[in-house]
N, C-alpha and C positions, 0 to 999 in steps of 0.2 A: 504493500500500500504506500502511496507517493503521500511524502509529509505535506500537509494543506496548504502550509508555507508556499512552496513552489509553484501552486496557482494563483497567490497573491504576486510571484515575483513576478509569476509568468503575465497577468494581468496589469502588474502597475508596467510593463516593461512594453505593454500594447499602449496604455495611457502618453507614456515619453515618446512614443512615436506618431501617436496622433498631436500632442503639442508639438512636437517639430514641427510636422505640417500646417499647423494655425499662420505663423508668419505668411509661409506665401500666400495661404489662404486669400489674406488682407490682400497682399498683394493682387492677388484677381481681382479685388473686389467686390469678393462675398459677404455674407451674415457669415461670420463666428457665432457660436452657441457653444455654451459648459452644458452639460446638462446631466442630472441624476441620471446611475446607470439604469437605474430601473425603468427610466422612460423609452431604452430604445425601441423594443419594436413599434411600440404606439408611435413615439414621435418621428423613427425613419420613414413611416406613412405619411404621418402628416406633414413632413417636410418636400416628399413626392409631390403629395396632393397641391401644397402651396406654392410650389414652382412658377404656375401660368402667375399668380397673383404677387409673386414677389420679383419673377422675372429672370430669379436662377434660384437653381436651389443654395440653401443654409450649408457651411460644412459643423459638422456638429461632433464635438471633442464628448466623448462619456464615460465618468471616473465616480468616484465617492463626490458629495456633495460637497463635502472636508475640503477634500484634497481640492475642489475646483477653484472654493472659495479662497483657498491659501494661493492659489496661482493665481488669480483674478487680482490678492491683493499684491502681488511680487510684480504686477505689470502684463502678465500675459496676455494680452489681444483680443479681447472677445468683447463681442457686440451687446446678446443675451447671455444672461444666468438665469436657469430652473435648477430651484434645491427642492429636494425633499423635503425637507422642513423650512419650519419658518425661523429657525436659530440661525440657519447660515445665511440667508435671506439679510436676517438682522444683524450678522455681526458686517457684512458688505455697507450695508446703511448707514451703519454709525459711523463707519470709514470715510462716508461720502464717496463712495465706491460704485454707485447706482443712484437712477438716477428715480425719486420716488414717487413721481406723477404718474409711473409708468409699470409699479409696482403692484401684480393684480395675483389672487388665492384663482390659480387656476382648477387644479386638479384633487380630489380627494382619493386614497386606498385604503385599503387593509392589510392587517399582517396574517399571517397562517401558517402552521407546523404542516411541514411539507417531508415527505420519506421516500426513498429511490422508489419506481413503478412497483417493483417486486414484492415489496414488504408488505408483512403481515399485518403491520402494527395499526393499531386504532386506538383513537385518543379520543374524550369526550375533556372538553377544556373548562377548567372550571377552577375553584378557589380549591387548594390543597391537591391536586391531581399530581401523581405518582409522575411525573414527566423523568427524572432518572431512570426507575425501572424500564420504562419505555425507549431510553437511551443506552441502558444496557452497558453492557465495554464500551461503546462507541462512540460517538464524539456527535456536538450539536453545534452544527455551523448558523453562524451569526455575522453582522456583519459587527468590525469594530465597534463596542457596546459605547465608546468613549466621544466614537467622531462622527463615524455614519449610521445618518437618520436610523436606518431599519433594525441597525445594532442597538440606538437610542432607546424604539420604540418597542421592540422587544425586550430588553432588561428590562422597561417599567411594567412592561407588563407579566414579568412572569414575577417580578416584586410585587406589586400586587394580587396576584394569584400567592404569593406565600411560598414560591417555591423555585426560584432563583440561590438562593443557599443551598438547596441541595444537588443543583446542577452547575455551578458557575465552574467546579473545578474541570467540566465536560466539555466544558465553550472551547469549539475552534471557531477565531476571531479572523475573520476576511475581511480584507481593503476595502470589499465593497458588498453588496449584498448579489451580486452579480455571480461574484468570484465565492460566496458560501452558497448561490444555488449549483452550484458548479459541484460542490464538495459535496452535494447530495446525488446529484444525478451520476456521477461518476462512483457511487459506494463507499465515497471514503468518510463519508460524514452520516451516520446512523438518524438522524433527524438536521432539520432547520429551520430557521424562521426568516422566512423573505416574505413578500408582498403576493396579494392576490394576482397581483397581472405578471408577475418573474413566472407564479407557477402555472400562470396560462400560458406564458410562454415555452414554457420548457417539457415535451414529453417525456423525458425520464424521472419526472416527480411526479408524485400524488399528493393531493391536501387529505392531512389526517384528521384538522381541525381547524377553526377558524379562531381568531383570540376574538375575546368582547370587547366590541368598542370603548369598553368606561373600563378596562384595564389598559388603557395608554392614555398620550396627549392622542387630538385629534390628528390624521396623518394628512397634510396640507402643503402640496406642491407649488408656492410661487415662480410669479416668474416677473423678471425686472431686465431694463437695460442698464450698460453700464454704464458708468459716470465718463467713462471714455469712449465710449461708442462713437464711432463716425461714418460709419456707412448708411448711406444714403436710405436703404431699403430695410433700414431695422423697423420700423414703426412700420411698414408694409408686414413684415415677417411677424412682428406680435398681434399684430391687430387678426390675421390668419388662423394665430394659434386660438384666436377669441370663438371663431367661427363656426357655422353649425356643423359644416364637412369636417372641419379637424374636431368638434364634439363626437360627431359620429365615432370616426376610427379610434380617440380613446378611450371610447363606452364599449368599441368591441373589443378591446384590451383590458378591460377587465375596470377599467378608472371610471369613476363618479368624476360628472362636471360642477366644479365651482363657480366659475364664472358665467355672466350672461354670454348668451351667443350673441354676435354679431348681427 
């Protein structure tokens, strides 16, 4: 079994090569976009979809929320930021890093314990539920419980279930919540906690259970331009994301719409 590690390196090592790319990006004179990993397949649709309306497509960089917002603050290039939550949204803000007229709660999810196609296991989720025995030897991938949203958003919630001290010594901790569904569909992670739309995306996982919404914060995708944005078609490209067509493709992704349609 390949240590988890190795799909976090192998994954931040895809992230370093997508930020290379953002420079010339500019250069074309495209939309840059950071965007939570968990949005890609929704949002590489709706970036398609928006093309006639933005007039090219967006190139869109997708990492931990974390890690966007730490590069966003070091100067790297990007037009749009979508986080997963609303904390890195807000630590951009206080920076004056975004720009906040432009700052809208687009998207809502859920979180869910998800286990390779195979398994047996069934979980009914609830306050004091055996979630170790259910874990077994095996390990419960998460994303960083410290940085990224989905690691956030599942610690509090298994704190509030009561049952986070008996599984924390089990947590494999991934860069991104991407990179721990990864660590389930692949065997090496006996459970997980990612997001409703990671496990629509992914056939090698099953949801075993769902968490209760009032065991987290609410899960609340903004999205904002940057304080340094200068391309021409960024307020084409958010205004898109506002739309009924991009509402559609990410209600078939598994996401609840925040904002008004266009």
């Amino acid at each position: 079994m390949l240590d988890f590690r190795l799909n976090a390196i192998a994954i931040g090592g895809l992230t370093a090569i997508l930020m290379a790319a953002v420079p010339a990006a500019h250069a074309e004179d495209k939309v840059v976009v950071f965007a939570a990993a968990s949005l890609k397949d929704g949002l590489d649709a709706v970036n398609k979809a928006c093309e006639a309306d933005v007039g090219e497509a967006a190139t869109i960089s997708y990492a931990a929320s974390s890690a966007l917002a730490k590069q966003i603050e070091g100067g790297a290039p990007a037009d749009v930021f979508i986080s997963a939550d609303l904390d890195w949204m807000k630590y951009l803000s206080d920076k004056k890093l975004t720009k906040p007229d432009t700052e809208v709660k687009l998207l809502g999810n859920q979180i869910v314990l998800v286990a390779p196609k195979d398994s047996k296991v069934e979980a009914k989720i609830e306050k004091g539920f055996d979630l170790a025995k259910l874990i077994g030897d095996g390990k419960l991938a998460m994303g960083d419980v410290k940085a990224v949203p989905a690691g956030k958003y599942g610690k509090a919630a298994l704190e509030s279930l009561g049952v986070w001290s008996s599984v924390e010594g089990k947590v494999a901790q991934a860069e991104n919540v991407r990179a721990a569904l990864k660590l389930v569909s692949t065997g090496e992670a006996a459970l997980g906690i990612v997001y409703a739309t990671d496990a629509h995306a992914e056939k090698g996982v099953k949801v075993v259970g769902t968490f209760p919404e009032d065991s987290h914060p609410p899960i609340v995708y903004p999205v904002a331009q940057t304080a340094d944005s200068k391309d021409k078609d960024t307020p084409a490209f958010l205004k898109c994301l506002e739309s009924a067509k991009a509402a559609e493709l990410f209600k078939a992704q598994g996401f609840t719409i925040l904002a008004p349609s266009n």
